[in-house]
VMD Tcl script that builds the backbone (N, CA, C; Angstrom):
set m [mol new atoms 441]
animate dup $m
set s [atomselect $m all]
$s set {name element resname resid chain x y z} {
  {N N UNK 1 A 25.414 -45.187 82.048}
  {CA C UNK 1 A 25.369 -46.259 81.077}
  {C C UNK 1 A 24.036 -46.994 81.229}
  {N N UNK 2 A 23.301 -47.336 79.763}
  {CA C UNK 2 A 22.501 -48.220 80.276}
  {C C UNK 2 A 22.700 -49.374 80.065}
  {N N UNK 3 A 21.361 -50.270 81.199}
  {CA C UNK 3 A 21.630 -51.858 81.395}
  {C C UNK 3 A 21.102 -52.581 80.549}
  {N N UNK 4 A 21.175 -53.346 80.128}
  {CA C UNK 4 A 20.264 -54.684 78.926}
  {C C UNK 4 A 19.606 -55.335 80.120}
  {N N UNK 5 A 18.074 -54.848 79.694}
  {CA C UNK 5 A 17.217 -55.709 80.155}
  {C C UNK 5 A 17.209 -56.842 80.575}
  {N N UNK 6 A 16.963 -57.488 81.337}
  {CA C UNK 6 A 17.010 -58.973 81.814}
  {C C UNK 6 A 15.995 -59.501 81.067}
  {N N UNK 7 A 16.160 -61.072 80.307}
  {CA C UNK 7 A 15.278 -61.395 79.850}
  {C C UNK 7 A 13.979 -61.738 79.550}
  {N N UNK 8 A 13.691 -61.632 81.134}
  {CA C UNK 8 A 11.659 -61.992 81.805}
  {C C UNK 8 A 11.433 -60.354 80.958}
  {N N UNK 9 A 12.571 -59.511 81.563}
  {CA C UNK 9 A 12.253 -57.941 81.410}
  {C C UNK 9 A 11.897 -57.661 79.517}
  {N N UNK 10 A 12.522 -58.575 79.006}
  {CA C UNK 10 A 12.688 -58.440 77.661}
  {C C UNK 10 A 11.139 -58.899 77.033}
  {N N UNK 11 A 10.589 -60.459 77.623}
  {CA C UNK 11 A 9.600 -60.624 77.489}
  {C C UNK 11 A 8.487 -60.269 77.805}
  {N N UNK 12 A 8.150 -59.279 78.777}
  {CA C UNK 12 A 7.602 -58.654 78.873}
  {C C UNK 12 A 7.298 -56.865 78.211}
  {N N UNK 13 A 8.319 -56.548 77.985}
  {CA C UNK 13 A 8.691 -55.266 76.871}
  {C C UNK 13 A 7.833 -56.458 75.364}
  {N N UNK 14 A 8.234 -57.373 74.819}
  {CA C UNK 14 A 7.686 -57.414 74.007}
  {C C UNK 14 A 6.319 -57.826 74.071}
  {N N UNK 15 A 6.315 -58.270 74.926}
  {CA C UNK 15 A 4.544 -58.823 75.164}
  {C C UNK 15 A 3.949 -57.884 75.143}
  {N N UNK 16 A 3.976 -56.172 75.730}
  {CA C UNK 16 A 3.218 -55.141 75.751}
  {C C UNK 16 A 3.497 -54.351 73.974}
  {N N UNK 17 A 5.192 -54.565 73.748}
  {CA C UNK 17 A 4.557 -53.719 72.730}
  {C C UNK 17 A 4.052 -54.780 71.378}
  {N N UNK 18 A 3.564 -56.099 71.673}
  {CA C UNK 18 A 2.950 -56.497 70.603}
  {C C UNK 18 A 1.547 -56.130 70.724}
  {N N UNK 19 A 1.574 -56.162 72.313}
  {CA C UNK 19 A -0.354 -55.802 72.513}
  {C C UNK 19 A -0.594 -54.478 71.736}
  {N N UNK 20 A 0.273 -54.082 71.931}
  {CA C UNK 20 A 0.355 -52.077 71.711}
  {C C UNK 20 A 0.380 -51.788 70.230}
  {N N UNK 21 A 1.221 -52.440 69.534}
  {CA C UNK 21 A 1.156 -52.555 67.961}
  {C C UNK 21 A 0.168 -52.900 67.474}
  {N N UNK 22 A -0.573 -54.438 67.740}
  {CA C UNK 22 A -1.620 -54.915 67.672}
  {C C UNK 22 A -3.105 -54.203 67.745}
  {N N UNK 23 A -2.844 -53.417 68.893}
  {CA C UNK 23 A -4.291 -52.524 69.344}
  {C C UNK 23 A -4.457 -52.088 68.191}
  {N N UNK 24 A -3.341 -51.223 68.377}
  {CA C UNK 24 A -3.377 -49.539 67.538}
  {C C UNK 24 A -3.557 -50.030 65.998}
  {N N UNK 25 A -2.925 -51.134 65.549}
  {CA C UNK 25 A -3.349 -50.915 64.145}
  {C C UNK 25 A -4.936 -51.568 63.921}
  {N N UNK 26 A -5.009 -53.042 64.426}
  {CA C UNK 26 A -6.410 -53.659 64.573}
  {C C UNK 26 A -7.472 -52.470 64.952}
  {N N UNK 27 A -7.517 -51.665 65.485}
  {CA C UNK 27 A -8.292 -51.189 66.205}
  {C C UNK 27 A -8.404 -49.674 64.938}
  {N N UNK 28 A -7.812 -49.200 64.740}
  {CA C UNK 28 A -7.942 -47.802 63.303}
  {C C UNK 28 A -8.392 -49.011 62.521}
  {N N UNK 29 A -8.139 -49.770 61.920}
  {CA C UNK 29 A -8.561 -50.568 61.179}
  {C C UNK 29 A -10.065 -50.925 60.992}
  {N N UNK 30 A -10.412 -51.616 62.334}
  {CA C UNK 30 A -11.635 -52.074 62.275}
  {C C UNK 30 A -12.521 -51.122 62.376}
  {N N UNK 31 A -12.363 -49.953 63.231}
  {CA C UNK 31 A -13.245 -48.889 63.926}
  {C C UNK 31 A -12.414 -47.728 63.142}
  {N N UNK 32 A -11.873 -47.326 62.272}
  {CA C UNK 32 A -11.385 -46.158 61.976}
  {C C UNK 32 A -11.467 -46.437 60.065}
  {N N UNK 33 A -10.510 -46.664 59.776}
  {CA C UNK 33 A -10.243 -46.858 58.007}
  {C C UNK 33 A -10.947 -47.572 57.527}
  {N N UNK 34 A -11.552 -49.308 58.077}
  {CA C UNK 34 A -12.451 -49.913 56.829}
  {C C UNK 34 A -13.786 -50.285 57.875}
  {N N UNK 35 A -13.976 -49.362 58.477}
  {CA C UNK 35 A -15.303 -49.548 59.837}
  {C C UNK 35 A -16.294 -50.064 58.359}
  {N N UNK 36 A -16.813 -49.413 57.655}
  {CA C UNK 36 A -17.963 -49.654 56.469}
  {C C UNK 36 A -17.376 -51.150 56.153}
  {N N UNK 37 A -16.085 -51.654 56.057}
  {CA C UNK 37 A -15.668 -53.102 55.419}
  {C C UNK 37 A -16.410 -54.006 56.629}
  {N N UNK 38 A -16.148 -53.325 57.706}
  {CA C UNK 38 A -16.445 -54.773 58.502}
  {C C UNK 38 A -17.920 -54.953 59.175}
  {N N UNK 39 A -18.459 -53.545 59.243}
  {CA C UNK 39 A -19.809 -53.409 59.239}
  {C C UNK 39 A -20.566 -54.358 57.960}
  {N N UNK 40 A -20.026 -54.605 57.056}
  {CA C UNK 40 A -20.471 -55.503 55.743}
  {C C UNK 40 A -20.826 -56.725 55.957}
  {N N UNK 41 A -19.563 -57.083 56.815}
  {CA C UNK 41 A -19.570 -58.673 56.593}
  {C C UNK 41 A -20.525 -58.895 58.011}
  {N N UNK 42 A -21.635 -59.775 57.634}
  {CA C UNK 42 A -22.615 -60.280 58.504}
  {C C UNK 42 A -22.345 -60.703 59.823}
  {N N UNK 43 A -20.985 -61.844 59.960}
  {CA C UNK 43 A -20.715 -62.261 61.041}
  {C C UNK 43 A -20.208 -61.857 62.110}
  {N N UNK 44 A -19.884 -60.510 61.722}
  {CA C UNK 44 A -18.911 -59.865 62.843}
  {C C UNK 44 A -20.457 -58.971 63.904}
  {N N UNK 45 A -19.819 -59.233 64.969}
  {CA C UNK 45 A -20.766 -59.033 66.426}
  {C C UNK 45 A -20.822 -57.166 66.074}
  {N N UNK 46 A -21.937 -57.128 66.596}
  {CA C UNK 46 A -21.289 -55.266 67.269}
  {C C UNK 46 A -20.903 -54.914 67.934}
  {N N UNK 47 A -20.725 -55.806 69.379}
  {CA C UNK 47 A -20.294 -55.241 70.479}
  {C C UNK 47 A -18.758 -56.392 70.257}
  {N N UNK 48 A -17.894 -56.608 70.253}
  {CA C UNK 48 A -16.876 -57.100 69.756}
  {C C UNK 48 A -16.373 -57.446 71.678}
  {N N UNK 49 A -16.007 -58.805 71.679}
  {CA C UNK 49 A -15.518 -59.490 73.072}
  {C C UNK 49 A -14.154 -59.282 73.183}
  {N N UNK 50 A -13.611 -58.143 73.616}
  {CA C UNK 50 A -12.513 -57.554 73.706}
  {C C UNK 50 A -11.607 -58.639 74.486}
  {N N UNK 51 A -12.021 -59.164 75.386}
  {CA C UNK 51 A -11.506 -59.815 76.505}
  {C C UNK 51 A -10.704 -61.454 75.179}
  {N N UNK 52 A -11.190 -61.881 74.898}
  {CA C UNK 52 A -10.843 -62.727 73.948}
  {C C UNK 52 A -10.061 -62.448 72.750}
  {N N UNK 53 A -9.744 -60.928 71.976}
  {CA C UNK 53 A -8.979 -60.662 71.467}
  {C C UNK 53 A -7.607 -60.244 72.401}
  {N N UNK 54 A -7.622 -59.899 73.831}
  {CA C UNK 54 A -6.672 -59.423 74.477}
  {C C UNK 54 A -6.080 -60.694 74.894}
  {N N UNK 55 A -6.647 -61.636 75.217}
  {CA C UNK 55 A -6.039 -62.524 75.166}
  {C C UNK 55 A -5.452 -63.571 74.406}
  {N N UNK 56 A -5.887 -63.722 73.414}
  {CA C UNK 56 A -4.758 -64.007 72.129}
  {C C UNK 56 A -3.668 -63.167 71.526}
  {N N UNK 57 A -3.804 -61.696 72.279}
  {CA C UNK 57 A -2.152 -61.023 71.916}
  {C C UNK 57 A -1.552 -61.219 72.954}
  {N N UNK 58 A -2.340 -61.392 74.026}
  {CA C UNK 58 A -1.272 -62.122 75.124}
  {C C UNK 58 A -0.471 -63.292 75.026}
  {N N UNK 59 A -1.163 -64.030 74.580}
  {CA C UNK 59 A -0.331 -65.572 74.244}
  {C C UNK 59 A 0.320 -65.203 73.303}
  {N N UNK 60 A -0.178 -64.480 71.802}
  {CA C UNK 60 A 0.712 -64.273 71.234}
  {C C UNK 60 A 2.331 -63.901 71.367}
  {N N UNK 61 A 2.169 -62.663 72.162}
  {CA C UNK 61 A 2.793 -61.832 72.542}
  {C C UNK 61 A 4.010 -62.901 73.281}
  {N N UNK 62 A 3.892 -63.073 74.006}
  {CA C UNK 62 A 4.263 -63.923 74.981}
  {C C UNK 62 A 5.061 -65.527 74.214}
  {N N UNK 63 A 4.651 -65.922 73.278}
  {CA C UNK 63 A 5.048 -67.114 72.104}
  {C C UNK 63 A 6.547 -65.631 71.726}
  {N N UNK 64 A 6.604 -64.827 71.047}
  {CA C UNK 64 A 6.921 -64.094 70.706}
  {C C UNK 64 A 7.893 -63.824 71.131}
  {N N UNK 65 A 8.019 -63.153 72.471}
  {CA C UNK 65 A 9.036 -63.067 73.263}
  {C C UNK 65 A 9.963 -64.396 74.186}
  {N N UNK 66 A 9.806 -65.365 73.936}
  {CA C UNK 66 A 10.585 -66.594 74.006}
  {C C UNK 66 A 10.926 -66.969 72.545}
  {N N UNK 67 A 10.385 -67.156 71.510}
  {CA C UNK 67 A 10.700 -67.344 70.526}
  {C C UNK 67 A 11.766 -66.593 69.647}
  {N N UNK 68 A 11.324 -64.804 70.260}
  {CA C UNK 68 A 12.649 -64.291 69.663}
  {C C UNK 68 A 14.261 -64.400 69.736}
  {N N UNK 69 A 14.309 -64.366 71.129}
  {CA C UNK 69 A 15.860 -64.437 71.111}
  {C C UNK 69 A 16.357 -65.249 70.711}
  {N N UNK 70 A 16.009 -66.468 70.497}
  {CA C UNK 70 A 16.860 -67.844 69.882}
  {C C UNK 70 A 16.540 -67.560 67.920}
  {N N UNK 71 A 16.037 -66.738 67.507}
  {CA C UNK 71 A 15.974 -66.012 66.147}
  {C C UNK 71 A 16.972 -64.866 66.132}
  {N N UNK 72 A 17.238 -64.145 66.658}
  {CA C UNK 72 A 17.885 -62.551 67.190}
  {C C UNK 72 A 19.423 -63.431 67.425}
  {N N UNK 73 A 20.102 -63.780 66.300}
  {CA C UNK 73 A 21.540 -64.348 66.634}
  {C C UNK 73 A 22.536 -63.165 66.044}
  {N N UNK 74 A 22.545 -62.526 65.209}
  {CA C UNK 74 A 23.451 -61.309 64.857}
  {C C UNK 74 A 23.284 -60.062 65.384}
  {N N UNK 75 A 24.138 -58.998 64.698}
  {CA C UNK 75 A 24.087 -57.908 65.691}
  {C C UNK 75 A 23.414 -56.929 64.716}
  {N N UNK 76 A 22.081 -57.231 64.056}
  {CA C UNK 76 A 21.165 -56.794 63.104}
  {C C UNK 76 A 19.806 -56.729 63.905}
  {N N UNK 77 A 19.433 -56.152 65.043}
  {CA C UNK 77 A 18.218 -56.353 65.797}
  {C C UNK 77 A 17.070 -55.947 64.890}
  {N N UNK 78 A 17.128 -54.743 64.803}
  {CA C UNK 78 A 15.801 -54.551 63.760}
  {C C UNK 78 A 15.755 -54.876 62.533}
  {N N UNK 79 A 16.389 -55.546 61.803}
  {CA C UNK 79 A 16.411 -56.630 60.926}
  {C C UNK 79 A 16.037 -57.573 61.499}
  {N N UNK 80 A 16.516 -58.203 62.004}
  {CA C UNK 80 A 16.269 -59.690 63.103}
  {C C UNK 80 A 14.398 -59.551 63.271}
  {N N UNK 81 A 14.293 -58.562 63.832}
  {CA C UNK 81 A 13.086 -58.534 64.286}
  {C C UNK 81 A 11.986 -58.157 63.383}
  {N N UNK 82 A 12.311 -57.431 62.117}
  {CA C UNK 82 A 11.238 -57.020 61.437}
  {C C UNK 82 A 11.003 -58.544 60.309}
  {N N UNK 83 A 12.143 -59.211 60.332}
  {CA C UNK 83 A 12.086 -60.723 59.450}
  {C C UNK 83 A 11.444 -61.712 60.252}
  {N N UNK 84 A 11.876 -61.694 61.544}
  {CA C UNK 84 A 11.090 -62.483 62.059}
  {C C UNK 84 A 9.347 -62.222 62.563}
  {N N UNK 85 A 9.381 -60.538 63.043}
  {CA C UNK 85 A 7.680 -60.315 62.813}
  {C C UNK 85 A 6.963 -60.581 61.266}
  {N N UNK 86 A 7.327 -60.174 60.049}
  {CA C UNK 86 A 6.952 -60.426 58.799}
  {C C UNK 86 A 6.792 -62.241 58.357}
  {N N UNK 87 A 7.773 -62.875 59.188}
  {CA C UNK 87 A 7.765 -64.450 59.319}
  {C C UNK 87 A 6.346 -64.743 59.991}
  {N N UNK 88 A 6.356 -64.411 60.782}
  {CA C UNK 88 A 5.148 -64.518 62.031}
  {C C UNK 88 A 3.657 -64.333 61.663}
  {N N UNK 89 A 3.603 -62.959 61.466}
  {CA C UNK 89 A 3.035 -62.284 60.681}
  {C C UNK 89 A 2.238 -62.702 59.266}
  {N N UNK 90 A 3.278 -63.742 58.489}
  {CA C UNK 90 A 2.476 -64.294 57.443}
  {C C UNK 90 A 2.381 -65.445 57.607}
  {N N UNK 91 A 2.574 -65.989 58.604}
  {CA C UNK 91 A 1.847 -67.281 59.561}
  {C C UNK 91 A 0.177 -67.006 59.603}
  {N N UNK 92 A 0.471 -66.004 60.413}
  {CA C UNK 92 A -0.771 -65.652 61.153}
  {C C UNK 92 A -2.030 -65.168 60.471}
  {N N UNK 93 A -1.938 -63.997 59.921}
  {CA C UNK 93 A -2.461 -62.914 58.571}
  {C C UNK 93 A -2.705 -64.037 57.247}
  {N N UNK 94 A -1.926 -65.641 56.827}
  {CA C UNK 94 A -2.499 -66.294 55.978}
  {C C UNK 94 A -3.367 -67.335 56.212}
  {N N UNK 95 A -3.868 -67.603 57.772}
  {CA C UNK 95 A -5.518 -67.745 57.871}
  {C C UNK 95 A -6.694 -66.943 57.927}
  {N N UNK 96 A -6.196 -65.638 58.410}
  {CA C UNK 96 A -6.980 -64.778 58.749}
  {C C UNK 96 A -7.294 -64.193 57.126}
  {N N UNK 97 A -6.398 -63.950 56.524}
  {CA C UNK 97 A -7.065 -63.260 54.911}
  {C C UNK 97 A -7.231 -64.364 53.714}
  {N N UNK 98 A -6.863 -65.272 54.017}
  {CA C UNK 98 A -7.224 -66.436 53.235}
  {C C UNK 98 A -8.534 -67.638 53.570}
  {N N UNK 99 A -7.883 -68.431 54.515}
  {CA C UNK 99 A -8.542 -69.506 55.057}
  {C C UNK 99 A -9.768 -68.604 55.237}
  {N N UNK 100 A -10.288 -67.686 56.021}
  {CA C UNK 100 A -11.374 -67.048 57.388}
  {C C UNK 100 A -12.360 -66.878 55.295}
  {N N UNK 101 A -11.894 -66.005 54.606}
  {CA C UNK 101 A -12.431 -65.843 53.097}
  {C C UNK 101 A -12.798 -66.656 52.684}
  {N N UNK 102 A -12.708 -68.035 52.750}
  {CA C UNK 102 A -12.989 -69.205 51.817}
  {C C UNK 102 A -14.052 -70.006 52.903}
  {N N UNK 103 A -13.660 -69.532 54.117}
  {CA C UNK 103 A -14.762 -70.219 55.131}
  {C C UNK 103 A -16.271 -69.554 54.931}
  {N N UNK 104 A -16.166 -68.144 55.209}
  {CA C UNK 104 A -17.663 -67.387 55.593}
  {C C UNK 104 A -17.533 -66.594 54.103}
  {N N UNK 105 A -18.772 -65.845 54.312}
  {CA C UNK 105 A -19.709 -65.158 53.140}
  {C C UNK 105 A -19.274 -64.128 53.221}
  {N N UNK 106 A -18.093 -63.477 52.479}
  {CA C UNK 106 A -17.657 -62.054 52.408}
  {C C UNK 106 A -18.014 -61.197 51.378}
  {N N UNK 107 A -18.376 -60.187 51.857}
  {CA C UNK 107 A -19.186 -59.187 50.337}
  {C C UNK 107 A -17.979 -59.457 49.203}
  {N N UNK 108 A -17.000 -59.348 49.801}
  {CA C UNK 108 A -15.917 -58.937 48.922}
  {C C UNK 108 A -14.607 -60.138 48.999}
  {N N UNK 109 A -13.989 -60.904 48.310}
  {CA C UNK 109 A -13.116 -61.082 48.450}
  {C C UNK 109 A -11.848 -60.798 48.260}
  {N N UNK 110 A -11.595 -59.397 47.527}
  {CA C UNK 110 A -10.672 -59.017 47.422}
  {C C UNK 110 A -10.157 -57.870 48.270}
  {N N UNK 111 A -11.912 -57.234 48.861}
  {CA C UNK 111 A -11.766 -56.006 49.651}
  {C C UNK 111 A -11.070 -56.987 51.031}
  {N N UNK 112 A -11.843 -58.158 51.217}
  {CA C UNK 112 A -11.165 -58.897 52.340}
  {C C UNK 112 A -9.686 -59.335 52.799}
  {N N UNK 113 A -9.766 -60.092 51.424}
  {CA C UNK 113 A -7.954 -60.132 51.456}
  {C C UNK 113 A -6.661 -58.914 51.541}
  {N N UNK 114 A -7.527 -57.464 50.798}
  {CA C UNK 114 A -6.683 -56.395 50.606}
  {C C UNK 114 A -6.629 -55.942 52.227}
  {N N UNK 115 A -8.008 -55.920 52.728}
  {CA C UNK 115 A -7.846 -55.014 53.928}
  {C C UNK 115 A -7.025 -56.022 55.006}
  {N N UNK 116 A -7.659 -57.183 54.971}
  {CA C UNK 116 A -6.820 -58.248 56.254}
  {C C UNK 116 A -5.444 -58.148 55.847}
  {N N UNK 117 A -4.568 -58.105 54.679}
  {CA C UNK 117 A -3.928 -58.499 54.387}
  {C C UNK 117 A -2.491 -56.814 54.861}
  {N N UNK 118 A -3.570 -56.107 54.206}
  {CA C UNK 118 A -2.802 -54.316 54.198}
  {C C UNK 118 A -2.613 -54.355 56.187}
  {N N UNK 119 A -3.463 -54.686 57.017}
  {CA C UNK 119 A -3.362 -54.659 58.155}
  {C C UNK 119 A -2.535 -54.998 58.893}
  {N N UNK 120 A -2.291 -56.490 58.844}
  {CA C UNK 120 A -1.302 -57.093 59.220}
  {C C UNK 120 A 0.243 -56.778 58.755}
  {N N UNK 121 A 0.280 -56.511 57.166}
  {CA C UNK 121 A 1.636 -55.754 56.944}
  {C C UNK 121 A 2.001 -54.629 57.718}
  {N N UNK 122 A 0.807 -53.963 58.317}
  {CA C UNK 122 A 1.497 -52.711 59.173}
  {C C UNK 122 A 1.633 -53.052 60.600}
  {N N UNK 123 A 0.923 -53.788 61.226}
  {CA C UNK 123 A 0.834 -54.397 62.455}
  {C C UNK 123 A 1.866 -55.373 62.700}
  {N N UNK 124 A 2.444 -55.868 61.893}
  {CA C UNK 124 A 3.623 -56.647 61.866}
  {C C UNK 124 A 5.181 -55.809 61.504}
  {N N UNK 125 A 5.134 -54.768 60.871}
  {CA C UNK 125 A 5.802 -53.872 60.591}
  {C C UNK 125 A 6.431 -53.637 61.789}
  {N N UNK 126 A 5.725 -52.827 62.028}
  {CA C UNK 126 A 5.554 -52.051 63.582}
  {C C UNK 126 A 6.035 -52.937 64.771}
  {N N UNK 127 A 5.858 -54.048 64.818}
  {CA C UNK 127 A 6.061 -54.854 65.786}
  {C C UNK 127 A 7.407 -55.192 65.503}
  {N N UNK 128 A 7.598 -55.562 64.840}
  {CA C UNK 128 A 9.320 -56.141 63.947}
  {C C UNK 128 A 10.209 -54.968 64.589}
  {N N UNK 129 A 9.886 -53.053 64.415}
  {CA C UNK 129 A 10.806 -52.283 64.443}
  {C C UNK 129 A 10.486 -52.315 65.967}
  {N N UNK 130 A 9.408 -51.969 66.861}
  {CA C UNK 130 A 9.312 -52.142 68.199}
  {C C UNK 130 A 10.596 -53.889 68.820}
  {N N UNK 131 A 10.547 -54.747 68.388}
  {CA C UNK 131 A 11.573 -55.861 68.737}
  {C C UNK 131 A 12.580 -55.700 68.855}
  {N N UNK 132 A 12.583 -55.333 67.287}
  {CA C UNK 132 A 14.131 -55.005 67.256}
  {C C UNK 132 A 14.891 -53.998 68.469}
  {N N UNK 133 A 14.088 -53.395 68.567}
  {CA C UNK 133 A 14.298 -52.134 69.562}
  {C C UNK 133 A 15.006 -52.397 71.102}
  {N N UNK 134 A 13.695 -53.592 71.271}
  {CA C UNK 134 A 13.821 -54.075 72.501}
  {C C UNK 134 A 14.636 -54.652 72.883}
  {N N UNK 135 A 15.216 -55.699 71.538}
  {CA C UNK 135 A 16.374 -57.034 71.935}
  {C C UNK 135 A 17.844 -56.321 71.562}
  {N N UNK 136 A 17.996 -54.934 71.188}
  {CA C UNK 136 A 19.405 -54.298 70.796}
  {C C UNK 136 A 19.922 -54.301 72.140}
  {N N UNK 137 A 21.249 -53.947 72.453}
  {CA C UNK 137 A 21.872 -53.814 73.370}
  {C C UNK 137 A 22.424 -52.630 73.392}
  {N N UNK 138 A 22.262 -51.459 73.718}
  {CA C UNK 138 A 22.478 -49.967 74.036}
  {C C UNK 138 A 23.953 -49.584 74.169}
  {N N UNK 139 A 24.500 -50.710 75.278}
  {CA C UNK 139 A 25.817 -49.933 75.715}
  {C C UNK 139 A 26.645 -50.076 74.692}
  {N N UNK 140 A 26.214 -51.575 73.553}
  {CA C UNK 140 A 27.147 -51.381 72.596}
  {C C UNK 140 A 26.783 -50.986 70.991}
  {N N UNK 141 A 26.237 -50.243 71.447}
  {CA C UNK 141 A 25.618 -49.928 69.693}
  {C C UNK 141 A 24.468 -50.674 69.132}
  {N N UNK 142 A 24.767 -50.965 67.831}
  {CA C UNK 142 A 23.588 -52.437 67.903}
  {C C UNK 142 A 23.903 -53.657 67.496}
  {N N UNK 143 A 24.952 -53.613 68.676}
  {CA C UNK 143 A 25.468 -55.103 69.123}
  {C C UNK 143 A 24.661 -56.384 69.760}
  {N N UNK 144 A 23.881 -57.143 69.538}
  {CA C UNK 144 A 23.107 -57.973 70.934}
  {C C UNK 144 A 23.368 -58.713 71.521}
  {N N UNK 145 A 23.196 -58.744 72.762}
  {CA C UNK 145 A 23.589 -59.530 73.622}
  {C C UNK 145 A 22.276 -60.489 74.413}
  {N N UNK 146 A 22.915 -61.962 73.739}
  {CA C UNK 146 A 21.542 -62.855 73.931}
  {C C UNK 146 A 21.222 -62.772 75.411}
  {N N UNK 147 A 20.475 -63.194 76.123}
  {CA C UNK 147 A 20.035 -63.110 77.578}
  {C C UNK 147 A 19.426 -63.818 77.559}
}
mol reanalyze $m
mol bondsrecalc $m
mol representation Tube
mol addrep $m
């Protein structure tokens, strides 16, 4: 049989797989699918301070996993979790494709908003079904059991 995670255990499962969601899509994104979009916009560095993006999915991450379980009240985990990443998510994603556009000089504002915007829907996606995952409870189906 398996055990339900203990809750540090829980917050930490989500803290990695937000880093992990986060990477993987930010990262095809910037350096893979719209590399020419962000090569455009003037302000962005070339050598990019990794250390400072890893640490805002840490905190993130980490906000995240205390914040979920007191959201995660039915026995709908990946529901629970993909509403509450998509909640989060358009917290977050409506400074970054809005506000950050109206601040600096973007070639494009629609390529800006489409690409920031297409990103985060998948990076938040992903994270929602990774949660859900995490906060289900195994032995009983997908029953949850708060912790």
């Amino acid at each position: 049989m398996t055990t339900i995670p203990s809750r540090p255990l829980r917050v930490l499962l989500t803290v990695l797989a937000y880093v992990a969601a986060t990477f993987a899509v930010q990262a095809a994104s910037h350096f893979v699918l719209n590399a020419d979009h962000y090569r455009s916009i003037s302000i962005m560095r070339t050598e990019p301070l990794f250390v400072l993006g890893f640490s805002s999915m840490l905190i993130q991450g980490l906000l995240f996993g205390l914040l979920f379980p007191v959201f995660n009240a039915d026995v709908k985990p990946i529901r629970n979790g993909l509403v509450f990443s998509w909640a989060m998510g358009l917290f977050l994603a409506s400074y970054i494709a809005l506000a950050e556009a109206g601040k600096y000089v973007v070639p494009s504002l629609a390529s800006w908003i489409g690409v920031e915007a297409g990103a985060a829907a998948a990076q938040f996606t992903l994270f929602g079904v990774l949660l859900g995952l995490i906060h289900r409870d195994r032995r009983l189906g997908s029953v949850v059991m708060r912790t």
